[in-house]
C-alpha positions as a Markdown table, in Angstrom:
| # | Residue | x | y | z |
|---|---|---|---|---|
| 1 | Unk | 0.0 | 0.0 | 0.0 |
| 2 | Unk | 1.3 | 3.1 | -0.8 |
| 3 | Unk | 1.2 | 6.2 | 1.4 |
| 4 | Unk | -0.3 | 9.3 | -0.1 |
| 5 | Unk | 0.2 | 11.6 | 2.9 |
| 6 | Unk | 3.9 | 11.8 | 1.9 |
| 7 | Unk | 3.4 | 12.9 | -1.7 |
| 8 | Unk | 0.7 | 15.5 | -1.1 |
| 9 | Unk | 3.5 | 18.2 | -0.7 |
| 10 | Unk | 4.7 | 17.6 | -4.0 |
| 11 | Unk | 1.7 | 17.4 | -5.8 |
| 12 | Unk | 0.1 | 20.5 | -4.5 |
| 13 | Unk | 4.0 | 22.1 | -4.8 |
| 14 | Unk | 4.0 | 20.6 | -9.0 |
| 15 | Unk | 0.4 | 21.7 | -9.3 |
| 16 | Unk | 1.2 | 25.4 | -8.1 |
| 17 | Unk | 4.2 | 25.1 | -10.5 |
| 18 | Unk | 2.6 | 24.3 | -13.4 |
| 19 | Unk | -0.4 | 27.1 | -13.1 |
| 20 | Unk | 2.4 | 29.5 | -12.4 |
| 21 | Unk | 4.0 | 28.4 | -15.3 |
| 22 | Unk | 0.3 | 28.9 | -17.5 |
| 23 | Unk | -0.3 | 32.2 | -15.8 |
| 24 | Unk | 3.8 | 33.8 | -16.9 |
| 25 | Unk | 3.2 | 31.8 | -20.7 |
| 26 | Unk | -0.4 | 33.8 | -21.0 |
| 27 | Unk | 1.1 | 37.4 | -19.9 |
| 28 | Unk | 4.2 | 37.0 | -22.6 |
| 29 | Unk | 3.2 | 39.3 | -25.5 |
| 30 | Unk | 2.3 | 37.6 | -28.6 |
| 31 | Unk | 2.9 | 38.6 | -31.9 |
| 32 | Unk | -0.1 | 39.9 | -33.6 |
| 33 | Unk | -1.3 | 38.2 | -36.6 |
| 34 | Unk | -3.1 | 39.7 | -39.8 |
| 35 | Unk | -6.6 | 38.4 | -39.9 |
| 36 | Unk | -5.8 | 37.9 | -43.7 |
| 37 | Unk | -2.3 | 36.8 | -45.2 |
| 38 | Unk | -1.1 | 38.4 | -48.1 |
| 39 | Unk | -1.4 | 35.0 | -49.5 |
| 40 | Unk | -5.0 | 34.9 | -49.1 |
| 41 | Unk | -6.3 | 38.6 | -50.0 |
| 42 | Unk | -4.1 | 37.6 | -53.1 |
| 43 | Unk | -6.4 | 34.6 | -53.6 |
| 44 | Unk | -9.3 | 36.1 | -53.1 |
| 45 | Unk | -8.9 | 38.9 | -55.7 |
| 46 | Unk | -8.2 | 36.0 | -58.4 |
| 47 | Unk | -11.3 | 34.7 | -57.6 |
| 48 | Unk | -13.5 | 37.9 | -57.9 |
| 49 | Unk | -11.1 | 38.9 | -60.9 |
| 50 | Unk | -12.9 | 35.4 | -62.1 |
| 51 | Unk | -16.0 | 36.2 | -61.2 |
| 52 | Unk | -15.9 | 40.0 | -62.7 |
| 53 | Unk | -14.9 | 38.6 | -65.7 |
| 54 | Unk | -17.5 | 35.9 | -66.2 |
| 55 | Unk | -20.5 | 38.5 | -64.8 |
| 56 | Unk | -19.1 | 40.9 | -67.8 |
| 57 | Unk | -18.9 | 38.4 | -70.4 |
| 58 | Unk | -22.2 | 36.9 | -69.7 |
| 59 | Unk | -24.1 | 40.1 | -69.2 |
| 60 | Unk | -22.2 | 42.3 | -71.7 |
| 61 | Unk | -22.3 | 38.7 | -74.5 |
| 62 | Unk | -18.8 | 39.7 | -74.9 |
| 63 | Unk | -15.4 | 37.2 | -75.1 |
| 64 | Unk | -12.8 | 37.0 | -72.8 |
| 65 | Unk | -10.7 | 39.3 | -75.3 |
| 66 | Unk | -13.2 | 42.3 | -74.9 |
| 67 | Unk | -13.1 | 42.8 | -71.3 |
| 68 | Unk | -10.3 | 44.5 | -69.7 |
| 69 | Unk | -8.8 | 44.1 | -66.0 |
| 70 | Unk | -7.5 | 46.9 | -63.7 |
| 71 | Unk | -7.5 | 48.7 | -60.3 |
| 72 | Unk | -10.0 | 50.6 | -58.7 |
| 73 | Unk | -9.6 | 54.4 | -59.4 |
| 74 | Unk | -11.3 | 57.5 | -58.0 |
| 75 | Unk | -12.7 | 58.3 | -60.8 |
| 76 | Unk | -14.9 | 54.8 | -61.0 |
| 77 | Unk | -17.1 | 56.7 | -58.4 |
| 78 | Unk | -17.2 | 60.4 | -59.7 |
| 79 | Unk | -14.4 | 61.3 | -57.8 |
| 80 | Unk | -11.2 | 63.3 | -58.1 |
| 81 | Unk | -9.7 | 62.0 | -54.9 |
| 82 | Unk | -9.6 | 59.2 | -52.6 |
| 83 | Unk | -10.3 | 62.9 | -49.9 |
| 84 | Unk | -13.6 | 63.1 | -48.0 |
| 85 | Unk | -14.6 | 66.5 | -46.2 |
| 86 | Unk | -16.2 | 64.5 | -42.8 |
| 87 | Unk | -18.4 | 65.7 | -40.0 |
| 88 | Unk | -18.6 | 63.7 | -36.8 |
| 89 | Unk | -21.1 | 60.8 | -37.0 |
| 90 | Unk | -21.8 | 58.7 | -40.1 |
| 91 | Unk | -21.2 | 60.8 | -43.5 |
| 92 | Unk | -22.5 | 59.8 | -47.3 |
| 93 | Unk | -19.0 | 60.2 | -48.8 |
| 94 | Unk | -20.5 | 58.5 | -52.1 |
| 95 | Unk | -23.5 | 58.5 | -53.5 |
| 96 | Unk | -23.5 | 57.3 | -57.6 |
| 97 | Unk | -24.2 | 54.4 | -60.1 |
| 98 | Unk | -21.8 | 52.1 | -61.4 |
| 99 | Unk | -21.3 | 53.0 | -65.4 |
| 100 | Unk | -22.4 | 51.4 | -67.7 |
| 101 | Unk | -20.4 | 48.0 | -68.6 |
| 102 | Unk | -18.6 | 48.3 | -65.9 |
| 103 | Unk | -18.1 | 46.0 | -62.7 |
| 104 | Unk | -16.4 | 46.8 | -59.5 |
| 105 | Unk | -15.2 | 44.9 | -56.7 |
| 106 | Unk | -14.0 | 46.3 | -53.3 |
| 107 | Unk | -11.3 | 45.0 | -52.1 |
| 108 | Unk | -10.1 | 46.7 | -49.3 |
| 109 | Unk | -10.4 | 50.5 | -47.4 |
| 110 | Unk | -7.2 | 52.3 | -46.1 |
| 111 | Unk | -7.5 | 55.6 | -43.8 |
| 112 | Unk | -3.9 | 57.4 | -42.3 |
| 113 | Unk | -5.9 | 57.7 | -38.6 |
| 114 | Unk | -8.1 | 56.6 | -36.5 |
| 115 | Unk | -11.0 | 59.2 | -37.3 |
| 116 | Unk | -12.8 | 57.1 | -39.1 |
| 117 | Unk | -14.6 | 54.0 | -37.2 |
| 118 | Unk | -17.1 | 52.2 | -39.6 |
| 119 | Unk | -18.1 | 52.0 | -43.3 |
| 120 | Unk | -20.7 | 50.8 | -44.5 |
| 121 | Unk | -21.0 | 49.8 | -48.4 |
| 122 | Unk | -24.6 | 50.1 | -49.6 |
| 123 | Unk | -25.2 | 48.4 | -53.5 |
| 124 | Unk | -28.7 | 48.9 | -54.7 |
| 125 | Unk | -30.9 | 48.0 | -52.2 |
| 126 | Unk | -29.2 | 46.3 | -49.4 |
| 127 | Unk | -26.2 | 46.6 | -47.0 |
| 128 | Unk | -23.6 | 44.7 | -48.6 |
| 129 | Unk | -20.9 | 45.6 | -46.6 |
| 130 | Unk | -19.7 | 46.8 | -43.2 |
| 131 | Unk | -15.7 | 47.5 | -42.5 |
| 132 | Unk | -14.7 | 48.1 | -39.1 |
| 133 | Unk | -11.7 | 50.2 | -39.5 |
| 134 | Unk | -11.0 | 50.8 | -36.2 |
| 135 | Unk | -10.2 | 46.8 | -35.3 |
| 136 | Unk | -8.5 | 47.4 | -38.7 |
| 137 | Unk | -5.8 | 49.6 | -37.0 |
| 138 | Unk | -5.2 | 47.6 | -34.3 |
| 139 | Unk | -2.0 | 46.2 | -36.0 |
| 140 | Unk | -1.2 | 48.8 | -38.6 |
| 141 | Unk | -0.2 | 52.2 | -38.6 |
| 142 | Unk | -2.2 | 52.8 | -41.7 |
| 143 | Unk | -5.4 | 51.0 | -40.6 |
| 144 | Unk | -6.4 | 49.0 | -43.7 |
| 145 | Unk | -9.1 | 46.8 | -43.8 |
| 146 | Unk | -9.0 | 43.8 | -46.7 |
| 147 | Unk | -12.1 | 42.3 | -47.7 |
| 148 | Unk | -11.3 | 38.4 | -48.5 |
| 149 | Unk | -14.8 | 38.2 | -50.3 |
| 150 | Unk | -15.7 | 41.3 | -51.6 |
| 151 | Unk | -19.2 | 42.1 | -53.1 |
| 152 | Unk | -19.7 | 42.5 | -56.5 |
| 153 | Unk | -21.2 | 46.2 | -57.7 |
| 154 | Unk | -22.6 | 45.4 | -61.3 |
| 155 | Unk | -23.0 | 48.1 | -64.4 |
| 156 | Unk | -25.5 | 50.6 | -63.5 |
| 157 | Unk | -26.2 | 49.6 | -60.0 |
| 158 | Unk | -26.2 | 52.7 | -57.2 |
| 159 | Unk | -23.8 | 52.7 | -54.3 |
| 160 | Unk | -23.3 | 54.6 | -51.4 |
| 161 | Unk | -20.9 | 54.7 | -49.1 |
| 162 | Unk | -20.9 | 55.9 | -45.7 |
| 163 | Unk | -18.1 | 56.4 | -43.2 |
| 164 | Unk | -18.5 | 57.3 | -39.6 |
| 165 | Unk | -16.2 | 59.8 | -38.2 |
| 166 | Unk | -14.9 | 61.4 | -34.5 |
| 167 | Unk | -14.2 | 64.7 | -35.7 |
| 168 | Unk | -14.5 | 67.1 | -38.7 |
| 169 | Unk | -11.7 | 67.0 | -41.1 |
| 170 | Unk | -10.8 | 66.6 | -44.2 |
| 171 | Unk | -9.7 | 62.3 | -44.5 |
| 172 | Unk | -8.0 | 60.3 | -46.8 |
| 173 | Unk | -10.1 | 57.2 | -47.4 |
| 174 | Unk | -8.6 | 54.8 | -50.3 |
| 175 | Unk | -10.2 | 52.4 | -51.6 |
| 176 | Unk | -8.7 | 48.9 | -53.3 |
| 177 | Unk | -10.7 | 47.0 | -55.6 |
| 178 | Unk | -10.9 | 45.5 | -59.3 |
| 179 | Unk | -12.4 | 46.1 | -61.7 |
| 180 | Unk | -13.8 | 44.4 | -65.1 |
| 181 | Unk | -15.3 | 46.6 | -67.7 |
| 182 | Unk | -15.8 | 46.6 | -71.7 |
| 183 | Unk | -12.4 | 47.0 | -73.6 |
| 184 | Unk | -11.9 | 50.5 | -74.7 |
| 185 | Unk | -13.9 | 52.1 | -72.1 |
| 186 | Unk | -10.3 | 53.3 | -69.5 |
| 187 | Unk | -8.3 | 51.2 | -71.5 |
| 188 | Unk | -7.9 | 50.3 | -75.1 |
């Protein structure tokens, strides 16, 4: 028979041990970790870049030849700048259609501070989208927030865009995306 009473001390001793041990592993800083690779926002735009393409060919009943692949610009929304004049609280900073034979994806959203908190993508009728660039920023100086499967805004669809802010300023807002429109159209 064996007696208990003189290993008690050195289980109770190993067990406070080992949750020590736990408690020191837990408060070491860990790295922080994108919560998409590179490798994977790169995937993800070949497969929209797919699906752009298909969506044009098929609605436009053009070939593979005809449509033409390139990044989002400001312009694609009316715009001369990726700038948006913001007041505190959420803020329409687009408001337009897509063109004609034309079909955008957004990819991602990158602001240079942390005035900016939400937005919210709007295509026709429903909320397609909602960014939160403040959890964005959490590992970034330039809070970016990539979108591993982005919506699809087809030709003549409206969107709007709204981006809540703290404060008034004037904030860079720039937006990634792709898009697939009719050969000839941007490029030739």
């Amino acid at each position: 028979m064996v007696n208990l009473k003189k290993y008690v001390g050195w289980i109770i001793g190993g067990t406070i041990a080992a949750i020590a041990g736990i408690v020191i592993w837990l408060k070491i800083p860990k790295a922080k970790v994108a919560a998409v690779t590179p490798e994977q926002q790169q995937m993800a735009e070949m497969t929209t870049e797919g699906q752009l393409v298909q969506m044009a060919m098929k609605q436009l009943n053009l070939s593979r030849d005809d449509i033409v692949i390139r990044s989002l610009i400001p312009q694609d929304f009316g715009l001369t700048s990726w700038n948006f004049a913001v007041n505190p609280g959420y803020n329409t900073i687009i408001n337009t259609s897509v063109a004609d034979n034309t079909f955008i994806a957004l990819t991602s959203g990158t602001v240079t501070n942390t005035n900016i908190g939400n937005i919210e993508i709007t295509a026709g009728a429903s909320v397609r989208e909602y960014w939160n660039m403040q959890a964005a920023g959490a590992t970034t100086l330039a809070p970016t927030f990539v979108d591993s499967t982005p919506s699809i805004i087809q030709q003549n669809q409206p969107i709007i865009i709204r981006a809540s802010a703290i404060a008034g300023a004037t904030q860079p807002i720039i937006f990634g995306g792709i898009v697939a429109e009719k050969r000839g159209i941007s490029i030739g």
